[in-house]
C-alpha positions as CSV (number, residue, x, y, z in Angstrom):
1,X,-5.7,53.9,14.4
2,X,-5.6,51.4,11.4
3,X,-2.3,51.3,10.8
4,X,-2.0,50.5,14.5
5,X,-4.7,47.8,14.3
6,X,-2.6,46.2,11.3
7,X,0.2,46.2,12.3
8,X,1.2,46.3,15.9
9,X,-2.1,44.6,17.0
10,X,-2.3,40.3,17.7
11,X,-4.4,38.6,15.6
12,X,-6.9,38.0,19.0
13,X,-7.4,41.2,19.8
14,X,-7.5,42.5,16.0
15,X,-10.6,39.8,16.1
16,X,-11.7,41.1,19.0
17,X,-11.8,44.9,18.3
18,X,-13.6,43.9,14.6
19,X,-16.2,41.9,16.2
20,X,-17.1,44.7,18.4
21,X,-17.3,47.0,15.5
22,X,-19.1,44.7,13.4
23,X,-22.2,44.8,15.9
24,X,-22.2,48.7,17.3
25,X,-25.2,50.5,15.1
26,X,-22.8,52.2,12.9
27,X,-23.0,52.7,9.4
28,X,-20.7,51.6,7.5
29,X,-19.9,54.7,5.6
30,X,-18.8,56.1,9.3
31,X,-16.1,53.1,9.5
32,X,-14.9,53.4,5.7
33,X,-14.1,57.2,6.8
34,X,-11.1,55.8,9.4
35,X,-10.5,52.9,7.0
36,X,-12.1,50.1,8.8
37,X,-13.8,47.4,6.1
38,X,-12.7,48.9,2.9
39,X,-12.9,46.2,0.2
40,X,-9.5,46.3,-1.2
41,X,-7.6,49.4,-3.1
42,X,-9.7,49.7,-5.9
43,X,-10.0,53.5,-5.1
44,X,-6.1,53.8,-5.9
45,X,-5.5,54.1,-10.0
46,X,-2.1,52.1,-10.4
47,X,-3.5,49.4,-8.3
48,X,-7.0,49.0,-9.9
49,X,-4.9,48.9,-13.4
50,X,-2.5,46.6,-12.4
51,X,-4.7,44.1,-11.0
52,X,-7.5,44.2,-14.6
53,X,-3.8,43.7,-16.7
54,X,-3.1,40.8,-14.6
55,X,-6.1,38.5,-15.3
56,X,-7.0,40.0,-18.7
57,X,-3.7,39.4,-20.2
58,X,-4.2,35.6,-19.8
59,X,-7.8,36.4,-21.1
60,X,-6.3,38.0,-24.1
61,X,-3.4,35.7,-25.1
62,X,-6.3,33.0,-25.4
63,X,-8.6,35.1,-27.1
64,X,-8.5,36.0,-30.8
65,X,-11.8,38.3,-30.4
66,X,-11.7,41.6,-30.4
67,X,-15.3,42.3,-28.9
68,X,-15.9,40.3,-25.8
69,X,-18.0,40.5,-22.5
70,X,-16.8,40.2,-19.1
71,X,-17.8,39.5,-15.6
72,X,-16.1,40.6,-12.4
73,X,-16.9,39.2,-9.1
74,X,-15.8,41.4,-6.1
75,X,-15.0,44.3,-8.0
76,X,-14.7,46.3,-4.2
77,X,-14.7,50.0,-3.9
78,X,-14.9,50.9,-7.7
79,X,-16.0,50.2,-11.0
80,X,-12.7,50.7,-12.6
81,X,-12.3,47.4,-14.3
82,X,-15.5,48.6,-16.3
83,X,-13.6,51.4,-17.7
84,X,-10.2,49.3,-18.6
85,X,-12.6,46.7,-19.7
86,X,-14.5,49.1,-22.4
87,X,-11.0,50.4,-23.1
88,X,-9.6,47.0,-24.3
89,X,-13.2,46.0,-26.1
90,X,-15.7,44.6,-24.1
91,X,-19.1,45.4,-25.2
92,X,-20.9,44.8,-22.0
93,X,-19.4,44.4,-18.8
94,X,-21.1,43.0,-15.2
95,X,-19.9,43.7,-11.8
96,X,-21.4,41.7,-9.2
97,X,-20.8,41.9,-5.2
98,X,-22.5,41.3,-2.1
99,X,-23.8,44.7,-1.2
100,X,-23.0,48.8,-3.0
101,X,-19.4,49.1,-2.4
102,X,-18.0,51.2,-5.2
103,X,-16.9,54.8,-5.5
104,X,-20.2,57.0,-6.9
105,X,-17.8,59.8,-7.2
106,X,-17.7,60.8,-11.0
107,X,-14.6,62.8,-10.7
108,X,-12.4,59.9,-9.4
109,X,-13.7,57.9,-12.6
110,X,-12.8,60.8,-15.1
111,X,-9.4,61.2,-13.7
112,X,-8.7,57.4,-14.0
113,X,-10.2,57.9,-18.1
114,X,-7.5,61.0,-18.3
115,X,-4.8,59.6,-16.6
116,X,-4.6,55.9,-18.9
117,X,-5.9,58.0,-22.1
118,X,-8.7,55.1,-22.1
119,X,-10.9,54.8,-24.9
120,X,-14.3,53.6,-25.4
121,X,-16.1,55.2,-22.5
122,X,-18.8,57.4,-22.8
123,X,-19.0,60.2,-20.3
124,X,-22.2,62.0,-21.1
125,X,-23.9,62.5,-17.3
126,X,-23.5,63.6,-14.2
127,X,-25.2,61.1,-12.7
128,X,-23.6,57.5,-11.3
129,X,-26.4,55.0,-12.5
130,X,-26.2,56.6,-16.2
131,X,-22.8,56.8,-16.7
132,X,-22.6,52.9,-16.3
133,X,-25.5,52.6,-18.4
134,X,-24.0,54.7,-21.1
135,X,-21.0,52.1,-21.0
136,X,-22.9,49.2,-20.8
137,X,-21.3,48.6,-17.3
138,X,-24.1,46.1,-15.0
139,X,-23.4,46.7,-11.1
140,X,-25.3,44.2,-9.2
141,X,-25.3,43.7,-5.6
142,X,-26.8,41.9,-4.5
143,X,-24.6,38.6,-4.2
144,X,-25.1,35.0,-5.8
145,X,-28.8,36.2,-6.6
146,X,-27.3,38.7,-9.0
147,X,-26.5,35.8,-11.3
148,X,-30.2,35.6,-12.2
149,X,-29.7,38.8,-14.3
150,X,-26.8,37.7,-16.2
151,X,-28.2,35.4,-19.4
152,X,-27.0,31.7,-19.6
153,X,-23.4,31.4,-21.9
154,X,-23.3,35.3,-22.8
155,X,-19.9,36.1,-20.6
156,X,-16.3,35.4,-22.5
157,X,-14.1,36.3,-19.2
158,X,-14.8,36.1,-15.7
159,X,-12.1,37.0,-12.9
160,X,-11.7,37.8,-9.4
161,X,-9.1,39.0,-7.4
162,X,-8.8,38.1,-3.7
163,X,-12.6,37.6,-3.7
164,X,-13.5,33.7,-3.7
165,X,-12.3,33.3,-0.3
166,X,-14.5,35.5,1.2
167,X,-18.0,33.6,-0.3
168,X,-19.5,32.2,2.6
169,X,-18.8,28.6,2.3
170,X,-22.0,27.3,1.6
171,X,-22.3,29.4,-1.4
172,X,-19.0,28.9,-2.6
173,X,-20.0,25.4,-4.9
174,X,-23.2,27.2,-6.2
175,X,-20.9,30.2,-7.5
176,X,-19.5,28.9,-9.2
177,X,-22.2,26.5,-11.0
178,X,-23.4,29.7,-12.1
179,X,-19.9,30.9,-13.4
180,X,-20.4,27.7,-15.9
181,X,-23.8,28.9,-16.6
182,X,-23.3,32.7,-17.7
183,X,-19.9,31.4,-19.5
184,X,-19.9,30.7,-23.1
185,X,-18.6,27.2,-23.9
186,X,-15.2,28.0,-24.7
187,X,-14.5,31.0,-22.0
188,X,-12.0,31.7,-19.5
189,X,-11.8,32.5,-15.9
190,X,-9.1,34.2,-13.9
191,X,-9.0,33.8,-9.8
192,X,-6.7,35.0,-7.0
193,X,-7.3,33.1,-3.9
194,X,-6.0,34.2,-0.5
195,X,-6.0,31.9,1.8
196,X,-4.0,33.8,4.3
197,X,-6.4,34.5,7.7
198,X,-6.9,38.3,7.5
199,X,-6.1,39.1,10.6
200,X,-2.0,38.7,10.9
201,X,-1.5,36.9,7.3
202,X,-1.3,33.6,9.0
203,X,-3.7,30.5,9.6
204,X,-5.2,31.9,12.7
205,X,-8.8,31.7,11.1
206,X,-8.1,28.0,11.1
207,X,-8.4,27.5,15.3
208,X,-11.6,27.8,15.4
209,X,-14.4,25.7,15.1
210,X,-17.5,25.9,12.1
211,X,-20.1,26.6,14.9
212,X,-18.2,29.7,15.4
213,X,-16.7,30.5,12.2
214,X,-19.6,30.2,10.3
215,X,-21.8,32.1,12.6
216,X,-23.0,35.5,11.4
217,X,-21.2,37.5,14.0
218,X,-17.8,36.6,12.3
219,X,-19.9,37.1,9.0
220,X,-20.6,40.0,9.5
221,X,-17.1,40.6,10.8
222,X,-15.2,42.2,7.7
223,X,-13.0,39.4,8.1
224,X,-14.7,36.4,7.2
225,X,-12.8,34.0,4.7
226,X,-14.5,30.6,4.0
227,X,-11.1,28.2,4.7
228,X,-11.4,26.2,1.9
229,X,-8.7,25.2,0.6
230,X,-7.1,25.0,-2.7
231,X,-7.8,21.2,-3.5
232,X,-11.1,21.9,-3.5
233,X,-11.5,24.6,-6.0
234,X,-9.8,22.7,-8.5
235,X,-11.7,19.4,-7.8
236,X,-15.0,20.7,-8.3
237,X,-14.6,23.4,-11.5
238,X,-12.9,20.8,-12.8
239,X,-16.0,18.3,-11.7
240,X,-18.2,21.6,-13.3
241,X,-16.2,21.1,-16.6
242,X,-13.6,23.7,-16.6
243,X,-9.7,22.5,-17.8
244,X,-6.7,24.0,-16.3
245,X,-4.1,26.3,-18.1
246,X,-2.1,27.9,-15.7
247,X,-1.9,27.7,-11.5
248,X,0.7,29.0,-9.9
249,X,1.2,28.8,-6.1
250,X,2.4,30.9,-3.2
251,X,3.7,28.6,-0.2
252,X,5.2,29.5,3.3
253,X,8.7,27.3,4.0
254,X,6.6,25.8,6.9
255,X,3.6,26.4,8.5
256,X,2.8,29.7,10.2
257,X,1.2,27.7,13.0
258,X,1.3,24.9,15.3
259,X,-0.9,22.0,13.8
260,X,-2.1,21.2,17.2
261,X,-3.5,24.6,17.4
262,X,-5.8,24.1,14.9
263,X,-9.5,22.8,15.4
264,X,-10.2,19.2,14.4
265,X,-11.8,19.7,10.9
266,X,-8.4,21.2,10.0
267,X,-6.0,19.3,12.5
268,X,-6.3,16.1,10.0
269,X,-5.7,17.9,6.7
270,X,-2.3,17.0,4.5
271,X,0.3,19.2,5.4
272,X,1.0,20.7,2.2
273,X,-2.5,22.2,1.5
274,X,-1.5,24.4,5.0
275,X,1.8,25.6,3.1
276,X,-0.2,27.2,0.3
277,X,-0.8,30.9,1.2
278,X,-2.2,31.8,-2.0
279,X,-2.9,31.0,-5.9
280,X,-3.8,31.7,-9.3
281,X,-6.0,29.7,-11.4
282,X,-7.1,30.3,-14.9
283,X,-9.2,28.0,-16.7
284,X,-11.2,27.5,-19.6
285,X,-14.6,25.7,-19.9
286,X,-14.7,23.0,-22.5
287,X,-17.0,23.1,-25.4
């Protein structure tokens, strides 16, 4: 049934069918089970590697430390980048997401520990909560109020992958206010922004109106993004004090849809922010 949903579905009825999901009084451990609303592929090993090395190596080739601390926002259905994190130094690591998404299962965890050799990691219990406080691994979930547990300029490295997008737009500026706040002056952050609609991998979520998009039936939806574009996250970290290193760009040849299909907040936008599919930022805040 997914793979049919992804791929031979059109984006309306895909929106349709998720809507209706989103509101039946299911669970949402029922829906995970047919793979409905899984929060990326954390839960497979050479994924979950692949995308820590990606944004830590630009942490690392700026950092002559040894011992750092790191913050990961959205880390989805496990707490993998904890154990790659300890692995490669970090003392303390946080986790923060909107709601308890990640993998309790112990045995998934030691096989990831087995399979890299990682090192670091203690693996005294049998018990989730302990085994993250043996490791010094904070999982907070409870959104942008998880912040408040996370001391001002004590973080050296905060990333996300494929996560800003999907901060409900009003919250997106104060996220990142509080990124500058738990970053020490001097520290680095590391973002993937999709900016694809994740419905068909198009600009579909751009037809409709705020009223609509922003309502908390499509927040609720599992397929919410906030449609900001990638102007804007530049502007304002680099309003918040953050200087750019590196962005690199994704871009359709044209535009995956017709520009009058879109709704008016959108319809007046320059061109080129619409070819931009995706990007990477990393940044450092200045001292």
């Amino acid at each position: 049934m997914l793979k049919l949903i992804n791929s031979h579905l059109p984006w309306w009825l895909k929106l349709t069918i998720k809507l209706f999901i989103s509101i039946l009084p299911v669970k949402l451990s029922f829906w995970n089970k047919f793979g409905f609303f899984i929060h990326g592929d954390m839960l497979s090993i050479s994924y979950s590697k692949k995308i820590f090395m990606k944004h830590f190596n630009r942490f690392k080739s700026h950092n002559k430390n040894k011992i750092f601390t790191m913050l990961e926002i959205g880390p989805g259905d496990s707490v993998t980048s904890a154990l790659y994190a300890r692995n490669f130094g970090a003392s303390s690591v946080f986790l923060i997401d909107q709601d308890f998404y990640a993998s309790t299962d112990l045995d998934f965890y030691q096989k990831v520990i087995s399979h890299y050799n990682l090192k670091n990691i203690y693996f005294k219990s049998n018990d989730f909560k302990a085994f993250l406080n043996e490791n010094n691994t904070y999982y907070l979930t409870n959104g942008l109020n998880s912040f408040r547990h996370i001391k001002t300029s004590s973080i050296d490295f905060i990333f996300s992958n494929a996560v800003l997008e999907h901060i409900r737009k009003q919250d997106l500026e104060e996220y990142f206010i509080e990124m500058k706040r738990v970053l020490k002056p001097g520290g680095f952050i590391s973002h993937t922004v999709d900016l694809k609609d994740h419905l068909g991998g198009g600009l579909n979520n751009l037809r409709f109106s705020d009223s609509f998009w922003d309502s908390n039936l499509v927040l609720n939806s599992g397929f919410y993004t906030n449609r900001v574009r990638m102007p804007f996250f530049i502007s304002v970290l680099k309003g918040l004090g953050f200087q750019l290193i590196f962005l690199n760009k994704k871009k359709w040849n044209k535009s995956p849809i017709n520009r009058k299909s879109l709704s008016l907040g959108f319809r007046e936008g320059p061109n080129n922010d619409l070819l931009i599919k995706e990007f990477d930022i990393f940044m450092k805040l200045k001292k």
